[in-house]
N, C-alpha and C positions, 0 to 999 in steps of 0.2 A: 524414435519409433512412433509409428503413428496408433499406436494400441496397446491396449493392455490387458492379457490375459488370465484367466485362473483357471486351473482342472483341477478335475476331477475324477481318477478313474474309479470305475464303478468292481473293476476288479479287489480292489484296495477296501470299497464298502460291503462286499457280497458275503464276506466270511464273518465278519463280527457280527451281520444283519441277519442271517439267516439262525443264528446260534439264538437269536434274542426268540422273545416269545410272541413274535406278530400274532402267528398265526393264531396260538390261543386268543389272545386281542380281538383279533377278529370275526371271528365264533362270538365273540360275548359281546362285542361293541364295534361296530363297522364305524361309526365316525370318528371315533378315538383313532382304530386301526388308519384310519390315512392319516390321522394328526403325525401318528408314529413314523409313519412312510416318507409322510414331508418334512418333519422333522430330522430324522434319521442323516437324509440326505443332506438335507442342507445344511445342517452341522457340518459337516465336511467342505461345502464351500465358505463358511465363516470359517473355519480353523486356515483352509486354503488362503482366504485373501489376510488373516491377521498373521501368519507367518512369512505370505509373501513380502506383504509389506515393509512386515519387522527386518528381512533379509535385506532387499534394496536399499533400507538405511541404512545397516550397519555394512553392509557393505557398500555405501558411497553411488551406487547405481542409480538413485533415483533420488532428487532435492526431496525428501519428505519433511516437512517444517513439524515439530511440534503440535501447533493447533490442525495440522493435517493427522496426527497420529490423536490428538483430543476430538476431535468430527467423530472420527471411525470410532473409535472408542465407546464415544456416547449413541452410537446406531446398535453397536455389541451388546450394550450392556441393555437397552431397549430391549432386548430379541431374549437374551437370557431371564429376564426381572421375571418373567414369573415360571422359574424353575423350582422345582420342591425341594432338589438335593442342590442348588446353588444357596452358597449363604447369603444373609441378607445385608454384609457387608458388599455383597460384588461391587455396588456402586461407587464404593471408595475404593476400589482397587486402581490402582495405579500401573500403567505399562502395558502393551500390549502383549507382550509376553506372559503375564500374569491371567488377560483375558483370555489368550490360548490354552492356560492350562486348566482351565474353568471349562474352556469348551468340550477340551480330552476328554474331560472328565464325566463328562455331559454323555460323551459318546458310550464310554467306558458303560456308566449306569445304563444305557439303554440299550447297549448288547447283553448287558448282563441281566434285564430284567426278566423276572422268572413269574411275577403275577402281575397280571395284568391291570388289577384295581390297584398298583403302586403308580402305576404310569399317568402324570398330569401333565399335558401339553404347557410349552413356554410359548412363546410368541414364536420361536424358528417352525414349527409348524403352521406357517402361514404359509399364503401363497401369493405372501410379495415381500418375499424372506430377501430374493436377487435384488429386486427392485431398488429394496431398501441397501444395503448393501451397494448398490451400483451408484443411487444419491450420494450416499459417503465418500464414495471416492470422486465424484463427478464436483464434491464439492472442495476437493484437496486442490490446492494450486498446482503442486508436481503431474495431475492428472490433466488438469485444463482443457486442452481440442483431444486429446486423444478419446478412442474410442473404447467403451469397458466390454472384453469380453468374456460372458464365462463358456468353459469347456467342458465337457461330458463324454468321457471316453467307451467306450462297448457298452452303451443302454440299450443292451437288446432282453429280449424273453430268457434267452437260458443263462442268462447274469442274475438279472430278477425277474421275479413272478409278473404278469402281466396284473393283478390287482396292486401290487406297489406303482408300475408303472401310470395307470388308473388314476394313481394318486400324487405321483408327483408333476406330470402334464401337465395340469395346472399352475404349478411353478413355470415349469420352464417356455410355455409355447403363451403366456401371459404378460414377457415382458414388455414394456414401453419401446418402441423403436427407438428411443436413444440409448440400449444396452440392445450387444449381439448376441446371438447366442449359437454354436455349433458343438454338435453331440456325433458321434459315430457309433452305428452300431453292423451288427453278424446276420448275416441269413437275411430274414426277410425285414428289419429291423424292427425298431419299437411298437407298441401299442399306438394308434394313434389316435384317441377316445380316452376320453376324464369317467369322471363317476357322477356326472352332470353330463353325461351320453353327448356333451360337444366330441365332435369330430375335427379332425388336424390335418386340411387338404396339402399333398405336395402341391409347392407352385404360389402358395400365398405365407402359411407358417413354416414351411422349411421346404429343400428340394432337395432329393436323392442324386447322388453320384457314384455309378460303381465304377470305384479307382481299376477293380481290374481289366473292365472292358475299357477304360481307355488307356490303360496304360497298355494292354495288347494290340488294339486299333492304331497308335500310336505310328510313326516314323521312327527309325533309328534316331535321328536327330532327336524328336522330340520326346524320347523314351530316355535317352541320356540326359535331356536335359532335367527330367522329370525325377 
């Protein structure tokens, strides 16, 4: 294959995320609140690629060498180090299996958070959470020419609030052209504007396809084949 991808559906993140206490967050501290927002998320794509990964090894799909599973590792543990409720042994943990359950965890508390003065950003609220993430695997041999993509399933407004979206744009329409990135979203799709009022033109950061107008415009031919 000449790629390699990760998702993320945003259905998957809408319910633990909305249960958490952004919105208070927000009200009392807007910069925290996007920490929370690009955090949130991208915790889901670090739990994504340290289980995919873990998977392809164990099950034989993909040569991952040891020192490729020690790279990722030390990029994880980077992103987590200054979590409040991560212990401060993470560093010695051993397995990536072990650093996924550090991440869960990660997630669990910030669904669960109910005041807002407990909430201290780790580094996965950056906004080159991917980037970083996509060096680690770009620097694994089993990854070599291949392309890293990550995937973002219905980011649209009525999944999340358009101030989340505000905040994670930045993540995602920031990567380095040597990582891909493709998202799908409903209706009129995403937000396309940060909270640094940059705007995200179709045609240079991404370009819209409505699958159903051409899957209707289509030829029988090309409608089966599609």
């Amino acid at each position: 294959e000449r790629h390699v991808g990760f998702l993320v559906s945003v259905g998957q993140v809408r319910t633990p995320f909305l249960r958490s206490s952004y919105k208070e967050l927000e009200t009392v501290d807007r910069n925290r609140a996007e920490d929370f927002c690009r955090e949130f998320i991208s915790a889901y794509f670090v739990l994504e690629v340290l289980r995919t990964v873990s998977w392809l090894k164990a099950e034989h799909l993909a040569e991952v060498s040891d020192d490729d599973l020690g790279i990722l590792h030390s990029a994880v543990v980077d992103l987590l180090d200054e979590a409040s409720d991560v212990p401060g042994a993470v560093r010695r943990l051993t397995g990536i299996e072990h650093l996924s359950e550090v991440v869960e965890r990660r997630i669990r508390s910030l669904s669960n958070l109910r005041s807002p003065d407990r909430y201290l950003p780790t580094r996965m609220s950056r906004d080159d959470v991917l980037e970083s993430l996509g060096r680690a695997l770009k620097s694994s041999s089993w990854v070599e020419g291949r392309e890293v993509w990550f995937l973002l399933d219905d980011y649209s407004v009525t999944m999340l609030p358009s101030f989340v979206q505000r905040s994670y744009n930045a993540v995602l329409f920031k990567l380095p052209s040597v990582f891909r990135l493709k998202l799908s979203s409903e209706g009129e799709g995403p937000v396309l504007e940060d909270h640094f009022s940059r705007k995200y033109k179709e045609g240079r950061e991404l370009s819209k396809v409505n699958l159903g107008e051409v899957y209707f415009s289509a030829t029988e031919h090309e409608g089966r084949a599609f």
